[in-house]
SEBA-548842 format. One line per field, with one value per residue (C-alpha): residue number from 1; residue in three letters; x, y, z. Coordinates in Angstrom, 3 decimals, padded with zeros to 6 digits. Layout:
! residues N
num: [NUM  ...];
residu: [ALA  ...];
xx: [X  ...];
yy: [Y  ...];
zz: [Z  ...];
//
This chain:
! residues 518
num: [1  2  3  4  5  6  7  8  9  10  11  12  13  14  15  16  17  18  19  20  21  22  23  24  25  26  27  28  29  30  31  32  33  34  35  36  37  38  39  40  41  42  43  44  45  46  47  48  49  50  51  52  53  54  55  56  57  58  59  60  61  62  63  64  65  66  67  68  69  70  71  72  73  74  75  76  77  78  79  80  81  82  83  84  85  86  87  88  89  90  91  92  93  94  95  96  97  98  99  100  101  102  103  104  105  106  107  108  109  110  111  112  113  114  115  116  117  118  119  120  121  122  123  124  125  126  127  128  129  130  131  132  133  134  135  136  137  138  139  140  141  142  143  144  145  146  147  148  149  150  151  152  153  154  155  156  157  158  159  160  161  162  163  164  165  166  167  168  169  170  171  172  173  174  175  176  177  178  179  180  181  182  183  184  185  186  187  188  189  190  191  192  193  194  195  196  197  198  199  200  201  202  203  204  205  206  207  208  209  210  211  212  213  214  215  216  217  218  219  220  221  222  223  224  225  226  227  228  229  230  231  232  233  234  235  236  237  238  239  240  241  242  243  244  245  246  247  248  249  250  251  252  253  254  255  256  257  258  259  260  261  262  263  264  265  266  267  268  269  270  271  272  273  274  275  276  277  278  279  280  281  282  283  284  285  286  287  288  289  290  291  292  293  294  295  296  297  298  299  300  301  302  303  304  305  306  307  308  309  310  311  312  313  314  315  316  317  318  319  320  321  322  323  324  325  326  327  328  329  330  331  332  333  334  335  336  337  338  339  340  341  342  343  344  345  346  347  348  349  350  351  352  353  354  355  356  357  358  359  360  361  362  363  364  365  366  367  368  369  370  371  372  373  374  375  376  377  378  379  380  381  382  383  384  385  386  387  388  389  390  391  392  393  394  395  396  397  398  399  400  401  402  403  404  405  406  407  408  409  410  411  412  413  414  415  416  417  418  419  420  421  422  423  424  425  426  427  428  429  430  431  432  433  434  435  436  437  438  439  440  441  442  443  444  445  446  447  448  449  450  451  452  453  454  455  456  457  458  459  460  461  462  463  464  465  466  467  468  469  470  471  472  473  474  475  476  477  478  479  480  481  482  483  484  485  486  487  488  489  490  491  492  493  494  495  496  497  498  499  500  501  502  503  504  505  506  507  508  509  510  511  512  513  514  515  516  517  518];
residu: [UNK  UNK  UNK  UNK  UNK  UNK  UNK  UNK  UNK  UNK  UNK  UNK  UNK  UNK  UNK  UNK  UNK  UNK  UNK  UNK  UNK  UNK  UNK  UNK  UNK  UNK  UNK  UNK  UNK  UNK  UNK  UNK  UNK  UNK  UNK  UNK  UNK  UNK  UNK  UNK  UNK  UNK  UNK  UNK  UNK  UNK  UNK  UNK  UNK  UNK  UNK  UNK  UNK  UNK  UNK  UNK  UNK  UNK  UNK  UNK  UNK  UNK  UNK  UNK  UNK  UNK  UNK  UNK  UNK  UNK  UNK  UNK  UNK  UNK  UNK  UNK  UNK  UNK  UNK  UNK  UNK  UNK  UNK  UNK  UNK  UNK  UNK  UNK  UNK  UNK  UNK  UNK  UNK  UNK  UNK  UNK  UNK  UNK  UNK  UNK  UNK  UNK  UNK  UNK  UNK  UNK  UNK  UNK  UNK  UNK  UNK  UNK  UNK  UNK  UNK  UNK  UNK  UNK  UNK  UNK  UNK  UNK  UNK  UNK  UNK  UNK  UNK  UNK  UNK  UNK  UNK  UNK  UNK  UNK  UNK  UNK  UNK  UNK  UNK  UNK  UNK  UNK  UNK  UNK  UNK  UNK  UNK  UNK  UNK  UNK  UNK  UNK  UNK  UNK  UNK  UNK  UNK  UNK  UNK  UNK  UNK  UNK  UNK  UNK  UNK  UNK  UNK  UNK  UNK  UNK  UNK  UNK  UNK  UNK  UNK  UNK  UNK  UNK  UNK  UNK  UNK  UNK  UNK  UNK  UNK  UNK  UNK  UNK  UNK  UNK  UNK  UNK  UNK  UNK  UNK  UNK  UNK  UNK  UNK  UNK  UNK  UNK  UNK  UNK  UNK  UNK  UNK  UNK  UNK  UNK  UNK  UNK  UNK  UNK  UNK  UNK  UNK  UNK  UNK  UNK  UNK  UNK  UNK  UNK  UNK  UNK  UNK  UNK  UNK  UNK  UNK  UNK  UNK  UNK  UNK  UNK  UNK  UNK  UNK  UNK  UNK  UNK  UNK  UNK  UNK  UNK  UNK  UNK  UNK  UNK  UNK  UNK  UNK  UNK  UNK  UNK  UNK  UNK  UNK  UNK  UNK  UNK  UNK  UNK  UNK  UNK  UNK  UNK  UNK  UNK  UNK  UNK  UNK  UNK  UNK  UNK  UNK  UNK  UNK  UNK  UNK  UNK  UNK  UNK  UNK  UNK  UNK  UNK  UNK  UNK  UNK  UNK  UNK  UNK  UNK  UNK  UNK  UNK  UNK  UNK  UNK  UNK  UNK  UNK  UNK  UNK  UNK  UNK  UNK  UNK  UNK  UNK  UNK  UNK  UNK  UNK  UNK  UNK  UNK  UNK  UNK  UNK  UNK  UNK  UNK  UNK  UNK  UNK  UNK  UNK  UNK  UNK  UNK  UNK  UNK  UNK  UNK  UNK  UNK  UNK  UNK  UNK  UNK  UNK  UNK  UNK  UNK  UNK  UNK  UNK  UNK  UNK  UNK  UNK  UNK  UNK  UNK  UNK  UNK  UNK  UNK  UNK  UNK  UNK  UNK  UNK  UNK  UNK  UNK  UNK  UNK  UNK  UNK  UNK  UNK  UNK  UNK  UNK  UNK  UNK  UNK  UNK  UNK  UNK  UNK  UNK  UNK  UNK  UNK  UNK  UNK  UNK  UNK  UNK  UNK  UNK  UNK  UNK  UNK  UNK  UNK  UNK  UNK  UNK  UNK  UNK  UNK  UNK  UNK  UNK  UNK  UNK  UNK  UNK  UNK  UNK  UNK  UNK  UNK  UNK  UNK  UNK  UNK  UNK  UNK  UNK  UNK  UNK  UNK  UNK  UNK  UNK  UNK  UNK  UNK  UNK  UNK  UNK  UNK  UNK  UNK  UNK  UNK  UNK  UNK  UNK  UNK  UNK  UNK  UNK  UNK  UNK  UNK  UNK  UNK  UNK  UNK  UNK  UNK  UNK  UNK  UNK  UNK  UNK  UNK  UNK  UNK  UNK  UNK  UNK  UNK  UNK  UNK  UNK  UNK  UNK  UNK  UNK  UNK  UNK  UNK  UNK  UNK  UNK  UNK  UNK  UNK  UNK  UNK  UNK  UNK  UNK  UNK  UNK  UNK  UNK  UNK  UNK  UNK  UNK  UNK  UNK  UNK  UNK  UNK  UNK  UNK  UNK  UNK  UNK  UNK  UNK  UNK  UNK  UNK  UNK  UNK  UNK];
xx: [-005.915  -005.700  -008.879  -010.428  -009.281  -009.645  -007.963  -005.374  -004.546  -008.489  -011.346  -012.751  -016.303  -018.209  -016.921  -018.892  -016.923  -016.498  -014.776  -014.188  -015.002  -014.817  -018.152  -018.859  -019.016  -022.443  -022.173  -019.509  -018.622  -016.668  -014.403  -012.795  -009.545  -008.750  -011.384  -012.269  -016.102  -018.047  -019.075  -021.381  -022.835  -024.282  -024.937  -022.903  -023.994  -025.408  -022.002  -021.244  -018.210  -015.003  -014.521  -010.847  -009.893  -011.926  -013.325  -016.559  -017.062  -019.487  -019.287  -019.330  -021.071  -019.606  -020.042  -022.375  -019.625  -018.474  -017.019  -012.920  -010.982  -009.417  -011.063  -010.764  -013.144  -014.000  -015.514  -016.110  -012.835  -010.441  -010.242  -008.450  -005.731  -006.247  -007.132  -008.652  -011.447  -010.534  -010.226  -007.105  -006.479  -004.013  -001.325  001.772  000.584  000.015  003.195  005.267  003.805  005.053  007.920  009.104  010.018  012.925  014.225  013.722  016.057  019.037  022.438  022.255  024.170  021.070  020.004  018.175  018.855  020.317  019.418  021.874  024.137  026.228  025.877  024.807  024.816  026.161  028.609  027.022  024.879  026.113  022.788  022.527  020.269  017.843  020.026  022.138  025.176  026.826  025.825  028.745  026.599  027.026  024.158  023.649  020.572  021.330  018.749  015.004  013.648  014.702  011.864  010.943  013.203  016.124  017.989  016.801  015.013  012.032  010.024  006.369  005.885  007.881  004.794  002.201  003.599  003.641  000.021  -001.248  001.041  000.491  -003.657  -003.651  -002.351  -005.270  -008.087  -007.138  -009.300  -006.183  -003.155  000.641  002.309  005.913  004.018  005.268  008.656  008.864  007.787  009.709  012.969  011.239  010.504  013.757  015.247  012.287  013.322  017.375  015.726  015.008  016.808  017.362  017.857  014.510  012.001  011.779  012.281  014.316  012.739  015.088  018.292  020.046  022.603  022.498  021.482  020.289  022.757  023.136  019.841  021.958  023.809  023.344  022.644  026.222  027.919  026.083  029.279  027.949  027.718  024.950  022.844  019.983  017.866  016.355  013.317  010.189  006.216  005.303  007.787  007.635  003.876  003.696  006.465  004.725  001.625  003.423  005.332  002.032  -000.025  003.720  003.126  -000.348  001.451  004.692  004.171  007.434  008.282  005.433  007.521  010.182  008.046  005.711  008.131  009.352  005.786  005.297  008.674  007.716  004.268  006.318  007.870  004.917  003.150  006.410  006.024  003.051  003.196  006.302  006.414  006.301  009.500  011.540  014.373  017.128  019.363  021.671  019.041  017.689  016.122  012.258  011.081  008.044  006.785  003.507  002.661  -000.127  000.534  -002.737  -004.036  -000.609  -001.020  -004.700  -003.842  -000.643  -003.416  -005.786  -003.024  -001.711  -005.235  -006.083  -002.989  -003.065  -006.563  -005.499  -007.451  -004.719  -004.982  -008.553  -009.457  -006.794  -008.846  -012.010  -010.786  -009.477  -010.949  -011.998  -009.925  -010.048  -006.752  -004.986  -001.649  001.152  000.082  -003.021  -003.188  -006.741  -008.142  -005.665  -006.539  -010.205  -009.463  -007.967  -010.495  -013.461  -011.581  -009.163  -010.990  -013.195  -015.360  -013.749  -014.839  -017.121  -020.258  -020.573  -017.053  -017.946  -020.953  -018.994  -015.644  -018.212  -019.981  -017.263  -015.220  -018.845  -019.256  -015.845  -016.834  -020.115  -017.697  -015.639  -018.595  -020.357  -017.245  -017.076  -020.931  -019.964  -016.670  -016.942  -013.062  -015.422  -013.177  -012.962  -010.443  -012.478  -010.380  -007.595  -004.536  -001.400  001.953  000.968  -002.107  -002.173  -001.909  -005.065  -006.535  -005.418  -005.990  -009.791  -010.077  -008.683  -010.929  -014.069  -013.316  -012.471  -016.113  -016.857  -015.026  -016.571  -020.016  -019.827  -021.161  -024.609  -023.807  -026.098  -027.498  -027.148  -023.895  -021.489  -018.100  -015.825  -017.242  -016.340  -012.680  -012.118  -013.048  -009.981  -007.859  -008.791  -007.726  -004.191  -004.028  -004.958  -008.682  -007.954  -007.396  -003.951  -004.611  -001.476  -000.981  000.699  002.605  005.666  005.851  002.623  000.145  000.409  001.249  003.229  005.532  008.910  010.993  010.327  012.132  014.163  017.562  018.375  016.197  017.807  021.376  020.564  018.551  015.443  012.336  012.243  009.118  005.774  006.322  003.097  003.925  003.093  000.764  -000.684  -000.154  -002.322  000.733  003.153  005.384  008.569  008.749  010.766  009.728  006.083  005.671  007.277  005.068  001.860  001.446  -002.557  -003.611  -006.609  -005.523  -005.906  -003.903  -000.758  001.292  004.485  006.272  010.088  012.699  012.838  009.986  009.603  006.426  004.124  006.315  008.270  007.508  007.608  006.960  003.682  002.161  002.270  001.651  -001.887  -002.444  -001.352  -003.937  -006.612  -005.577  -005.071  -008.665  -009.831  -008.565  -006.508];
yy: [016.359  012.708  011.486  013.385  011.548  013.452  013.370  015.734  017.207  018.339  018.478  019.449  021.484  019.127  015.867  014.013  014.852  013.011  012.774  010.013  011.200  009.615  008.057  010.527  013.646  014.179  017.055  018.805  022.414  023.014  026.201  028.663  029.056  032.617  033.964  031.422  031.416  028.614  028.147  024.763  023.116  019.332  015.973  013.263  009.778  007.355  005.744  002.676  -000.024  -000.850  -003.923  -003.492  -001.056  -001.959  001.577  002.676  005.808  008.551  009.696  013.926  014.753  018.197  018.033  020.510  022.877  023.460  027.576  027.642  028.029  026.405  024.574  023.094  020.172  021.303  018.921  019.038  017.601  018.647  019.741  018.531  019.535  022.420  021.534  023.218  022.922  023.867  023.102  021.430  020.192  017.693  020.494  018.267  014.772  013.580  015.000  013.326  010.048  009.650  011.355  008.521  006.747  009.046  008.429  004.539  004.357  002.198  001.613  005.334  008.460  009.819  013.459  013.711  016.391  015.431  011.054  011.672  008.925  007.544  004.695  002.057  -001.849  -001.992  -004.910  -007.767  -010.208  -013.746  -016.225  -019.199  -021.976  -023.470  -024.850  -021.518  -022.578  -020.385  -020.940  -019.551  -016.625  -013.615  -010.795  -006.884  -005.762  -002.515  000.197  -000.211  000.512  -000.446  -002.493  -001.757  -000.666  -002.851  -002.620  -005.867  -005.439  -008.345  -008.474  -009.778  -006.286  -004.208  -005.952  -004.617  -001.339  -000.834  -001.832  000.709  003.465  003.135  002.478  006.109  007.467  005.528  006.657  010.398  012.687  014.384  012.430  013.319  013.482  012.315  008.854  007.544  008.319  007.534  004.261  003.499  003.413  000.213  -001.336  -000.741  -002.878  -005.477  -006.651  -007.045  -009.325  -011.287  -014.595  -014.399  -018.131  -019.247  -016.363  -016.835  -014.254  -014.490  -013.776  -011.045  -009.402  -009.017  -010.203  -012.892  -011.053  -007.904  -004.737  -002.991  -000.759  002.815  001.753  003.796  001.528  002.114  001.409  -002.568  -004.021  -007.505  -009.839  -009.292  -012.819  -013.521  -015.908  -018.899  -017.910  -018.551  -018.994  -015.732  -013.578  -014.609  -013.794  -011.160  -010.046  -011.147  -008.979  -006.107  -005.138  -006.317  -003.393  -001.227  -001.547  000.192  003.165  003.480  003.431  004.025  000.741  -001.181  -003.926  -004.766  -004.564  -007.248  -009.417  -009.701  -010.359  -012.759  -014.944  -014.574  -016.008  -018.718  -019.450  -020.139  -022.274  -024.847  -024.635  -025.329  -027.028  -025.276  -025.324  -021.999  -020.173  -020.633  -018.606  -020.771  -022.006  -019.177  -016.193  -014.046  -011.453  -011.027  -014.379  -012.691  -016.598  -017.764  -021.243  -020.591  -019.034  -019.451  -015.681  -014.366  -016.136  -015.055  -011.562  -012.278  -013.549  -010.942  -008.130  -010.076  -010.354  -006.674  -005.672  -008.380  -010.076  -013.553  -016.086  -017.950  -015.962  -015.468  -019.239  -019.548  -016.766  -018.651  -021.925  -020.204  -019.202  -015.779  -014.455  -011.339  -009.171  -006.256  -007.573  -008.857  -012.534  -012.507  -010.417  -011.250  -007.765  -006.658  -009.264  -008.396  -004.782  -005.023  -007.331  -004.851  -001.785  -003.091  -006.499  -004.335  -005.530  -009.110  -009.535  -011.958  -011.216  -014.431  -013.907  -009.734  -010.557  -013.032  -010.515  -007.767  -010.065  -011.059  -007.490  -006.085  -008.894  -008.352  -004.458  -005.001  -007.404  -004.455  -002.216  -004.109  -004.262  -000.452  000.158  -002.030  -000.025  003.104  004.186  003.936  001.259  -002.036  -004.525  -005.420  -006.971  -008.295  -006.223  -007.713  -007.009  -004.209  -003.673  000.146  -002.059  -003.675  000.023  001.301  -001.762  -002.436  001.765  000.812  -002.097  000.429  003.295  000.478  -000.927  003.254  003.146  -000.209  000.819  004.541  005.018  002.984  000.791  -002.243  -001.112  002.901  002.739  005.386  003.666  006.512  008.327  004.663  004.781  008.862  006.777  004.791  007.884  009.869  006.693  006.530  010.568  010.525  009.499  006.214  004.872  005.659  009.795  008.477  009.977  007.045  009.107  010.235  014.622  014.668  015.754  017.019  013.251  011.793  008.859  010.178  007.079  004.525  000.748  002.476  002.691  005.805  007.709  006.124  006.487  010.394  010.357  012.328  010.196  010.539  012.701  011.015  007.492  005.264  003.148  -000.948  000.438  -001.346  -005.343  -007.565  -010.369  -009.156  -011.853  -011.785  -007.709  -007.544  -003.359  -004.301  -006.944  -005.355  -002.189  -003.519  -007.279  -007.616  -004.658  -004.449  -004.664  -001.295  -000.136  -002.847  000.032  001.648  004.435  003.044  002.096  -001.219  -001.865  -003.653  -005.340  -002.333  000.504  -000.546  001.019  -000.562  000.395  -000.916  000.555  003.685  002.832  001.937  005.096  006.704  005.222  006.278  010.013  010.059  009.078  010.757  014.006  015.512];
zz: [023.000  022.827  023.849  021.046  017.475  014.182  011.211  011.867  008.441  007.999  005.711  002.593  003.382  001.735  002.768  005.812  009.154  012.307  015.550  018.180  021.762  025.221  026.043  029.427  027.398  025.726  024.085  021.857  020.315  017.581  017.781  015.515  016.042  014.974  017.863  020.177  018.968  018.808  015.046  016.162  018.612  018.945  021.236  020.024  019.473  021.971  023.630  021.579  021.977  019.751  019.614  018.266  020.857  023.415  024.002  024.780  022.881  021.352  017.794  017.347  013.932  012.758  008.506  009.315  009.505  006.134  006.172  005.391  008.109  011.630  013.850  017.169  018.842  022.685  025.066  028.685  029.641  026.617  022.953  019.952  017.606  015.622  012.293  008.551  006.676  003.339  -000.233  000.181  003.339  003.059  000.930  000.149  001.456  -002.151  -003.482  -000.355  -000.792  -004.312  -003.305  -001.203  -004.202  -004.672  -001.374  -002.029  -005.377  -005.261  -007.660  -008.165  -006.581  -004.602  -004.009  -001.034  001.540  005.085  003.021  000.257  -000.651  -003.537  -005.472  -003.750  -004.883  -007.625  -008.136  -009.963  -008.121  -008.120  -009.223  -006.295  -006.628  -004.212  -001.880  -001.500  -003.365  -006.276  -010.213  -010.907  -012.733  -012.318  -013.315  -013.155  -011.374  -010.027  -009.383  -008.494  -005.121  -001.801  -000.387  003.162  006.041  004.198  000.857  -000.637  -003.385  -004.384  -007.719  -005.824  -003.695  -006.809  -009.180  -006.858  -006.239  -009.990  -010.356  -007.825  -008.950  -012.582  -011.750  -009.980  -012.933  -014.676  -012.682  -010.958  -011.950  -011.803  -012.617  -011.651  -014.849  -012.760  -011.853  -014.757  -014.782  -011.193  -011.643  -015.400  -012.362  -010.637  -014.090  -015.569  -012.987  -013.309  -016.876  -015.852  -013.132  -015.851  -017.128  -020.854  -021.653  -019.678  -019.637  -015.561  -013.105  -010.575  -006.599  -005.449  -004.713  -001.356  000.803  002.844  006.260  006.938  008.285  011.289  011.049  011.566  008.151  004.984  001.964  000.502  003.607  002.747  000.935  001.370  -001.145  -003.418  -003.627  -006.935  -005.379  -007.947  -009.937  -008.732  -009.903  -008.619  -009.471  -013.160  -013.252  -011.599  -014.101  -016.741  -015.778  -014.351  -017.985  -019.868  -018.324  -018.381  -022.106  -022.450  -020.180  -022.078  -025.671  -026.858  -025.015  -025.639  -027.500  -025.080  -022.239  -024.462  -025.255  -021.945  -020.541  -023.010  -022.116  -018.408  -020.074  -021.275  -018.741  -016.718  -019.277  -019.059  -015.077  -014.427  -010.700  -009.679  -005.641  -003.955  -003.298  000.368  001.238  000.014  003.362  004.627  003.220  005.933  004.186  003.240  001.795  000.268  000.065  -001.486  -002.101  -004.641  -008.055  -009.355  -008.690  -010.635  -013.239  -013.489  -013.376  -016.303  -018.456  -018.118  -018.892  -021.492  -022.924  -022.327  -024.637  -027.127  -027.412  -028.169  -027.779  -025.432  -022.893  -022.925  -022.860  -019.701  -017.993  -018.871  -017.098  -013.978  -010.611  -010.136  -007.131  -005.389  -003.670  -004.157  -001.754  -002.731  -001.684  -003.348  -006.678  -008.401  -008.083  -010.868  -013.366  -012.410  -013.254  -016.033  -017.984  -017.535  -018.011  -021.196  -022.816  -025.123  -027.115  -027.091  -023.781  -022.600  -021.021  -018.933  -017.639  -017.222  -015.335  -012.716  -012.405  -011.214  -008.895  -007.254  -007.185  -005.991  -003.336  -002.119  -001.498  000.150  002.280  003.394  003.792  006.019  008.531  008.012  009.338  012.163  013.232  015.006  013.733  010.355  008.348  007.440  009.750  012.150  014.930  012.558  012.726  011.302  010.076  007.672  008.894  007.189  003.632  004.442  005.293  001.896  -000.135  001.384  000.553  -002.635  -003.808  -002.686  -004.765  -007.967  -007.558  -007.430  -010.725  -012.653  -011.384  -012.142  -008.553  -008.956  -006.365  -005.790  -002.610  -002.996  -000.838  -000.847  -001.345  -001.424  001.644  003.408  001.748  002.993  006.080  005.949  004.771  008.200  010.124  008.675  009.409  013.267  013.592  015.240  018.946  019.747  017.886  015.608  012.318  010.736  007.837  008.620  008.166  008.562  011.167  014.841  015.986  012.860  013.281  014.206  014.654  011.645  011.095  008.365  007.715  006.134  008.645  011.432  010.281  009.747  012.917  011.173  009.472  005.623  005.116  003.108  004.558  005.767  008.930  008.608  011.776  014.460  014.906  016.759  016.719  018.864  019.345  017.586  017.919  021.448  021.520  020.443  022.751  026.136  025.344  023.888  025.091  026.193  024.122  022.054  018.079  017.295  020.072  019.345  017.905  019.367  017.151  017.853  014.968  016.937  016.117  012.615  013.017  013.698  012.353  009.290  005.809  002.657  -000.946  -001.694  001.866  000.421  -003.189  -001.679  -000.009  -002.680  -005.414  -002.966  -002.257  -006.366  -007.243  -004.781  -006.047  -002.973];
//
C-alpha cells in the first residue's frame, strides 16, 4: 500500500483523478471493493522523475471512473488503500478543520473531550520594553488562540489567520455560518492587544521560555510577558479589524476606530526597525524586517471600508506586493481593492493588482505542470512547507475568483489547487495524510502540547509537513538527513520543524476546502 499514493479520503465523480505508481509497473486496474471486480483498466504514463523526491515514477489516470462507491488501485506488485468516490468524500474534514479553533482557545474554561482544561492565562501580562526589562504596566490580554504547538499567542499569524478564515466565509459557495463567531474569539483578543495611549500594537504574549511539551496550557503559571509594539503587528492590526468591520456590522465602529489608531500609529512610525525578540524571550519571534507589504494591505482595507482619499493616494505610491504568509501579506491588500474599492477604484491601479496577482498564479502553475505530485513547491520545502501548499492553492482559486474562471491562457486553476488538496491528504511521496483524524495514514504524534499531555492527537489539525532544512530538529535530522525534500518528514512530537501545527496552517487549508465547496 505505500508505493501506491492517493488521496486517501477520495473523490468526487467528476473531479480529475490520479495516482502515483512505481515506475516498473505499466499497467494498472482499479477495483471495487464490495466484489473484487475490476471496474477499469489502463497503462499509466511513460515513467517520469521527481525531482523533489527523487523518484522515478508513472502516473495512473483513473477520472474515468466516476460511479459512487469504493475503490481500490491494483498493480502488479501491490494495491492501495481503499478509498470512495462520492459526492462527499472528505465527510467531516471541513467541519474538523475549523473545529481546531475550539481546541486552540485560551483564558477560557475549555470543553473539549479527553483536551478539556480550565482557564488558562489569565493573570495580567506585565508590558517590557525592548531590552526585556519591566514598564511597570501591567495589561489584560486573555483569550485568543494558542498559536502553534505552544501557548503564546502573536498578533502577525492571528492577522493572517483572520484574513483566510473570514475570506472563506467571503467566497464559499457555501459558507459556515460559525466562521464568524469562531473567529470574533481571535479578534476580541486582538483589540485588548492594543495600547490605548499610542494606537500601536503590541507583538505578543508569552512567557519567557517555552514549557515542558507534556504540559497542559493551565499547568503554564509562568509569568506572562507583552513584548514592545512593533511595525507589523500594528498593520496588520490595522487591516485585520478594517476588513472585521465589513463582516461584523454591529461592530463596525469599534473595530474602525481601532484600525484607524493602528493607522495612526503607523503614519507617526514610519522607519520603525523590525521587531527582535527582546533579550531573555525564547518564544516565536514571528520577525520581519520589512513593513511595507502590511501597511499596503492596512491601506487597502481601510480604503475598501471608508473610501478616503488618504488611503487611496498611499496605495497609489506603494509597491504592489504579492503573499498570502504571515511574512509577506500583499495578496490581501490586492484582494481587497478589486473585490471592495467600487466604483472609486482606479483603473490604472486595477489593471496592475490583476497583473501581478495573475502573474503570481501562472508562477505557481507552471511549477505544478512540472511536478508529478501535481503542485507547486518545486524542490523548496521549509518549515511549514504545508502553508506554502495551501497558500499557493489559495492564491489559484483567488485569481479563479477575480477572473471568474477566464484565465489568460485557458488554465484550470482550481483543478491545480484540488491538486494541492490530494497532496496534504496522502497523494505525496512518503503516502502521509498530513491532517491529523484523517485518512488511513494521518499524523498520530503532532509537536503539540495538549495532544501530547493527553497522549491522543487533537483531531482536524494540518502538520507544518515535510522540511528540506533539517538542522536544528535533532528527530528530523537523525531520521531524514540526505533525504530528498519531499521525503524530510518524520511524524514524531519531537519533531517541531516538520510536524508542528499552527493556526494559520490550517486557516489556509481551510479557505481552499471552503471555496471549493467540500
Amino acid at each position: 500500500m505505500e508505493n501506491i499514493k492517493i488521496d486517501q479520503l477520495g473523490y468526487r465523480p467528476s473531479d480529475p483523478k490520479k495516482a502515483i505508481i512505481p515506475q516498473e509497473v505499466t499497467e494498472f486496474d482499479v477495483v471495487s471493493v464490495s466484489d473484487n471486480k475490476v471496474v477499469f483498466k489502463a497503462n499509466a504514463s511513460e515513467s517520469v522523475f521527481c525531482e523533489a523526491s527523487k523518484e522515478t515514477v508513472r502516473i495512473a489516470d483513473f477520472s474515468a471512473v466516476t460511479t459512487l462507491g469504493e475503490y481500490r488501485i491494483e498493480t502488479s506488485n501491490g494495491s492501495s488503500f481503499n478509498f470512495p468516490i462520492n459526492d462527499k468524500p472528505y465527510g467531516s474534514l471541513r467541519k474538523s478543520l475549523l473545529d481546531f479553533f475550539h481546541y486552540q482557545k485560551c483564558g477560557v474554561d475549555l470543553d473539549a473531550g479527553v483536551w478539556s482544561h480550565p482557564a488558562c492565562h489569565t493573570s495580567p501580562a506585565f508590558v517590557i520594553d525592548a531590552n526585556g526589562k519591566k514598564t511597570g504596566e501591567k495589561k489584560d490580554v486573555s483569550g485568543g488562540w494558542h498559536d502553534a504547538g505552544d501557548y503564546g499567542r502573536y498578533i502577525v499569524p492571528a492577522a493572517q489567520t483572520v484574513a483566510q478564515l473570514l475570506l472563506a466565509y467571503e467566497l464559499s459557495p457555501n459558507p459556515d455560518n460559525e466562521v464568524l463567531d469562531v473567529t470574533w474569539f481571535e479578534i476580541e483578543w486582538m483589540l485588548k492587544m492594543q495600547d490605548d495611549s499610542t494606537g500601536g500594537v503590541y507583538h505578543k504574549v508569552s512567557c519567557k521560555g517555552f514549557n515542558p511539551l507534556n504540559e497542559m496550557p493551565e499547568k503554564e503559571n509562568g509569568e506572562l510577558l507583552l513584548c514592545p509594539v512593533s511595525a507589523t503587528a500594528t498593520a496588520d492590526f490595522a487591516a485585520a479589524m478594517a476588513m472585521a468591520s465589513r463582516f461584523y456590522p454591529e461592530k463596525k465602529d469599534k473595530l474602525l476606530d481601532a484600525a484607524i489608531r493602528a493607522w495612526n500609529w503607523c503614519v507617526k512610525n514610519p522607519d520603525v526597525p523590525g521587531f527582535k525578540n527582546p533579550p531573555g524571550i525564547e518564544t516565536g519571534e514571528y520577525g520581519d524586517h520589512d513593513s511595507s507589504d502590511e501597511r499596503f494591505w492596512a491601506a487597502c482595507e481601510l480604503f475598501a471600508v471608508t473610501g478616503d482619499d488618504e488611503y487611496h493616494n498611499y496605495i497609489k505610491t506603494r509597491e504592489i506586493s504579492i503573499g498570502l504568509g504571515w511574512s509577506k501579506m500583499g495578496t490581501y491588500g490586492i484582494i481587497a481593492y478589486l473585490l471592495h474599492a467600487g466604483n472609486k477604484a482606479d483603473v490604472n491601479l486595477t489593471q496592475k493588482m490583476k497583473d501581478t496577482l495573475f502573474s503570481a498564479a501562472e508562477k505557481i502553475f507552471e511549477k505544478c505542470k512540472t511536478d508529478h505530485y501535481g503542485i507547486s513547491l518545486g524542490t523548496y520545502y521549509r518549515w511549514g512547507s504545508n502553508m506554502d501548499v495551501g497558500n499557493n492553492a489559495m492564491t489559484l482559486l483567488l485569481v479563479d475568483h477575480i477572473s471568474n474562471g477566464h484565465f489568460p491562457k485557458n488554465e484550470n486553476y482550481r483543478e491545480a489547487a484540488l491538486e494541492h488538496v490530494h497532496y496534504l491528504l496522502g497523494k505525496n511521496a512518503l503516502n502521509q495524510c498530513y491532517v491529523s483524524g484523517f485518512g488511513s495514514k494521518p499524523m498520530r504524534n503532532p509537536h503539540h502540547r495538549p495532544s501530547v499531555a493527553v497522549g491522543k492527537a487533537v483531531p482536524g489539525m494540518v502538520s507544518g509537513g515535510p522540511n528540506g532544512h533539517t538542522r536544528g530538529d535533532v528527530i528530523l535530522h537523525k531520521t531524514c538527513e540526505g533525504l530528498p525534500p519531499m521525503k524530510c518528514f518524520v511524524d514524531h512530537i519531537e519533531s517541531c520543524a516538520s510536524n508542528e501545527i499552527a493556526i494559520y496552517w490550517n486557516s489556509s487549508v481551510y479557505f481552499v476546502l471552503s471555496y471549493l465547496g467540500f
